[in-house]
Structure formats: C-alpha cells, structure tokens
PLY file of the C-alpha trace (Angstrom):
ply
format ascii 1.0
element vertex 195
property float x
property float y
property float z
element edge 194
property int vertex1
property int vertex2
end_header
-122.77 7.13 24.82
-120.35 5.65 22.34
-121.27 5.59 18.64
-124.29 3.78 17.38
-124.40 0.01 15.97
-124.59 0.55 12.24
-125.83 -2.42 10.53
-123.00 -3.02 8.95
-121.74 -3.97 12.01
-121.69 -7.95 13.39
-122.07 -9.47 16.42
-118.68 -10.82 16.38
-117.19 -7.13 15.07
-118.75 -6.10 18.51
-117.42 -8.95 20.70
-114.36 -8.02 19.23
-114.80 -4.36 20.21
-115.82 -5.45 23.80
-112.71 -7.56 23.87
-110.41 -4.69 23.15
-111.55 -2.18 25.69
-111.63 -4.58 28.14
-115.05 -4.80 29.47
-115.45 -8.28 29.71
-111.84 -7.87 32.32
-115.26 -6.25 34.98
-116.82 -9.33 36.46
-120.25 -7.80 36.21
-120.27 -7.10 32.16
-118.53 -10.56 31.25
-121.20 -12.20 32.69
-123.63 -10.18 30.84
-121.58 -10.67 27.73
-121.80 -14.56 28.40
-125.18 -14.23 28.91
-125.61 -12.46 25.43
-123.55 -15.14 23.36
-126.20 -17.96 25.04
-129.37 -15.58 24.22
-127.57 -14.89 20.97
-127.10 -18.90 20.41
-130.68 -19.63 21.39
-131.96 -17.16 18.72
-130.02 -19.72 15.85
-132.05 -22.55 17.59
-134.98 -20.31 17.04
-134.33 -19.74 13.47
-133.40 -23.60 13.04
-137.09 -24.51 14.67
-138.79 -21.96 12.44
-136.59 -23.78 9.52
-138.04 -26.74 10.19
-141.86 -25.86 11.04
-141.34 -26.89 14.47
-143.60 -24.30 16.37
-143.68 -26.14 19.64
-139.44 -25.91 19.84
-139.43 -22.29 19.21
-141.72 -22.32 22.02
-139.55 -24.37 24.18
-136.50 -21.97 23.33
-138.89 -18.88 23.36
-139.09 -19.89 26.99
-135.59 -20.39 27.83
-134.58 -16.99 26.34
-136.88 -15.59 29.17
-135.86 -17.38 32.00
-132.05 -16.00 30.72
-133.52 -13.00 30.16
-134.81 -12.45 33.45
-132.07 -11.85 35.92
-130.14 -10.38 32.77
-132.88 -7.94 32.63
-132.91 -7.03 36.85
-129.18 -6.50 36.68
-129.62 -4.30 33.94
-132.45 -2.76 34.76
-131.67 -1.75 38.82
-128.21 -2.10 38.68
-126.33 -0.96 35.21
-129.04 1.21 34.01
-129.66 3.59 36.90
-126.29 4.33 37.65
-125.90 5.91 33.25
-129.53 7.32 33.05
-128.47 10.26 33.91
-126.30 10.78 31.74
-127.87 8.91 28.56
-131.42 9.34 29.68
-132.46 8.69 26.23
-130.83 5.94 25.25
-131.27 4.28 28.96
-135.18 4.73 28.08
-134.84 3.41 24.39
-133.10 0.12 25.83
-135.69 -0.51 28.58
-138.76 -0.01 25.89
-136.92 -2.58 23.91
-136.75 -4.90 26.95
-140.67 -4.54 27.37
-141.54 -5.35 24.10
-139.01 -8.14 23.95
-140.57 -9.47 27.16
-144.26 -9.44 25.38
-143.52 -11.32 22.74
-141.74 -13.95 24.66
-144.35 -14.13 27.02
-146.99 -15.14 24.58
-145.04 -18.52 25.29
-145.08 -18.68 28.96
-147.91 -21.06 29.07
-147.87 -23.09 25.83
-146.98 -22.63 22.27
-149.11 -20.24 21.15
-152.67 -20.45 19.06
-152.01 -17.02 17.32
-150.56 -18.05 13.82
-149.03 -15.19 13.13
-146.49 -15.20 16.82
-143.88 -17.71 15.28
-143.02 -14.66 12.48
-143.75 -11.77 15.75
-141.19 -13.75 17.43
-138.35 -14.06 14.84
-138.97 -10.43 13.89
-138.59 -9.54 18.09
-135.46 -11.72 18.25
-134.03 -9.40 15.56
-134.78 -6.50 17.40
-133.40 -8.27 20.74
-130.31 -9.28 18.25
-129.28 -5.56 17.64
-130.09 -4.66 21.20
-127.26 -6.90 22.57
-125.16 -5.43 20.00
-126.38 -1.92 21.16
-125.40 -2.77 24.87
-121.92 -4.51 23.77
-120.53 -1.35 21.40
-122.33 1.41 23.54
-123.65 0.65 27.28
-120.83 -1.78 28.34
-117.66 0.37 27.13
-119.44 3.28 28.17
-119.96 1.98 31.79
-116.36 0.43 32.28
-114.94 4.26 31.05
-117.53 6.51 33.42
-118.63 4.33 36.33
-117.87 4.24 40.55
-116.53 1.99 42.32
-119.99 2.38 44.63
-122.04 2.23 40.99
-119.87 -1.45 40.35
-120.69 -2.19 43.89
-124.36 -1.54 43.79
-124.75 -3.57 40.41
-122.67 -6.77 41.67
-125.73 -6.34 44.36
-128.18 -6.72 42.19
-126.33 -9.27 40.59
-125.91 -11.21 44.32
-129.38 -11.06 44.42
-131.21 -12.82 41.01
-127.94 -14.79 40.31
-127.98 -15.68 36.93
-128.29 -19.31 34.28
-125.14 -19.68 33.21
-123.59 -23.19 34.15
-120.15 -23.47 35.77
-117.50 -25.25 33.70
-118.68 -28.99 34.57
-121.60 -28.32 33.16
-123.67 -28.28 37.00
-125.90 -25.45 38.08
-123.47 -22.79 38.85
-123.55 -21.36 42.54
-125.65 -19.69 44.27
-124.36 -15.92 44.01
-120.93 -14.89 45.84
-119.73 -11.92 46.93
-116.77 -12.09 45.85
-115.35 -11.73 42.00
-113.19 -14.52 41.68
-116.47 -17.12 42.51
-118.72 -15.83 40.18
-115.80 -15.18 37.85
-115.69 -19.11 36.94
-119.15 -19.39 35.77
-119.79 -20.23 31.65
-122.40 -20.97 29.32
-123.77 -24.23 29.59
-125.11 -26.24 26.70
-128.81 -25.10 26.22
-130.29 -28.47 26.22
0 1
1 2
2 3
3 4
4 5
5 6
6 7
7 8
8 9
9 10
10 11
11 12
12 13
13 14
14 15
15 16
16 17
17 18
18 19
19 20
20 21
21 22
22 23
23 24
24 25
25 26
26 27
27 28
28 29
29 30
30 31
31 32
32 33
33 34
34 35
35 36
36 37
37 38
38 39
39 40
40 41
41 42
42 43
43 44
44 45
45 46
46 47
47 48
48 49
49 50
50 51
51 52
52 53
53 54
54 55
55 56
56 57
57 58
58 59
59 60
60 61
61 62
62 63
63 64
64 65
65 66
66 67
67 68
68 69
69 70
70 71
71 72
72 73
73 74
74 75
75 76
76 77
77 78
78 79
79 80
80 81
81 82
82 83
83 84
84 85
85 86
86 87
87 88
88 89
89 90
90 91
91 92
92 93
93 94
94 95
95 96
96 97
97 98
98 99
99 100
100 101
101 102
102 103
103 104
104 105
105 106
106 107
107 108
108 109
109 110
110 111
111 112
112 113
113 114
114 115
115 116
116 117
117 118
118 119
119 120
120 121
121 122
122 123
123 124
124 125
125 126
126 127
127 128
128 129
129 130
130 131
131 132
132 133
133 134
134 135
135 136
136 137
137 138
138 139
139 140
140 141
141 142
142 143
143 144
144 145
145 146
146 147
147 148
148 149
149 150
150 151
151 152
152 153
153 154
154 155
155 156
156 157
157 158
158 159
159 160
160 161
161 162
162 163
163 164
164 165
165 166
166 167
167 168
168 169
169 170
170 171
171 172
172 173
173 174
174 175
175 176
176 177
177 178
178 179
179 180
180 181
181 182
182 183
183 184
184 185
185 186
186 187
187 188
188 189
189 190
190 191
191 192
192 193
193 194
C-alpha cells in the first residue's frame, strides 16, 4: 500500500494527492471522495455543536454521518476491500476495525441524544480517528486501487455500489437517482447541503 498519512499531512494535502493521480477520474472512488468531503464537513458541524454546548445537534449530525456512512461503508466493505485484502491484508483489517468502532460510537445516537455524559467528548475523539481514516483511504487505499485493480474488481464494486446507492444529492439539490448502471448517470451526482 502506498506510504502512510503522517500527521503532518492535511486533508486538503491529500485531496490534492488524490487529484493528481487521478482517482477521483474512476466513477466509483469520486463518489467515495465526495462522500468523504460531506462526512469530513459534518465533523466541523460536530465541532461547531460541541462549541456551542449543543448536545442534541451533535446528535442530529452524529446521525447523519451514519446514514452517509452506511452505503459508504457496504461499498467499501464488499466491494473495494475484498478485491486489495489480499494483498494488504493488514491494513484491509486495520481499516475495517476502524469502521466498527466508528460505527459504535455513532450508534450510541441512533435513538436519541445520549444520557452518557461523557459520549459528546467519545464522539469528537472517534470523529478524529474517522478524520485520519478518510485521509488513510484517500493517500493509500484509493491510489492504490486505481494502480492494481481489474476491470472485473471495478465491475464487482460499481455492483455493490448499484445496490446501496449512496446520499449524495444531484446538482439541483433533489435526491439523486436511484443507482444506474452506467458511469456517466451516477457520474453527475454531488454533495448536497447537509441541512
């Protein structure tokens, strides 16, 4: 896998980076990217919330990192991960631990802000964590898929893709469509506001 995020290193150095190999040029990993810079946006509405004591909004946002999170995740997860465990067993393995423990801590809001005092500071210190994950995914996973993947391994991920869709909002701002087959359809999809 390509080097390791130092922390040095920014989210917009890696955006950059992801730019310049062209990985966000593969249908599949710009929409993950996209879906990154809207987690990664939500996470400054997080720290905003926590600013401003307002528990019950980081719940609110805890929640809509999750339900981004979640077809993010099954893409990931059955689609891009299988097809480079092989080769990066532990690093696949290290990413997908991260995902579960990113998934607890969000979950504590599923059903209501929660009573536990301490989960607004859990949750700010698992949004860090989640924070250098995307970077981890950006400067490693992504340009290390685009350089040593199949055609059949694309194929089988846009799959996986076809079949939890995604959140991100076409360009007028409506739900965007219900997964196509095809590239160029899916292609048009953006980030929406996160209101």
């Amino acid at each position: 896998m390509p080097p390791r995020i130092h922390a040095q290193n920014t989210f917009e150095d890696c955006k950059r980076m992801c730019e310049y190999c062209g990985c966000q040029a593969v249908t599949t990993i710009g929409e993950l990217t996209r879906e990154h810079d809207l987690v990664v946006d939500l996470i400054g509405d997080v720290r905003s919330a926590h600013t401003a004591g307002d528990t019950d909004a980081m719940t609110v946002i805890a929640r809509r990192i999750a339900e981004v999170l979640g077809p993010h995740t099954a893409v990931e997860e059955h689609g891009l991960f299988p097809a480079m465990a092989e080769e990066f067993p532990e690093q696949i393995a290290a990413l997908e631990t991260e995902h579960r423990r990113i998934e607890a801590v969000l979950g504590e809001a599923a059903d209501g802000t929660p009573a536990d005092p301490g989960w607004p500071l859990r949750l700010l210190d698992t949004l860090n964590v989640l924070r250098a994950h995307i970077l981890k995914e950006q400067d490693g996973v992504f340009p290390a898929a685009l350089a040593g993947l199949s055609t059949e391994d694309w194929e089988a991920i846009e799959a996986v893709r076809a079949r939890v869709g995604t959140l991100l909002r076409a360009v007028d701002g409506q739900p965007a469509p219900p997964p196509a087959t095809g590239r160029a359809n899916r292609s048009t999809s953006v980030e929406a506001s996160h209101a």
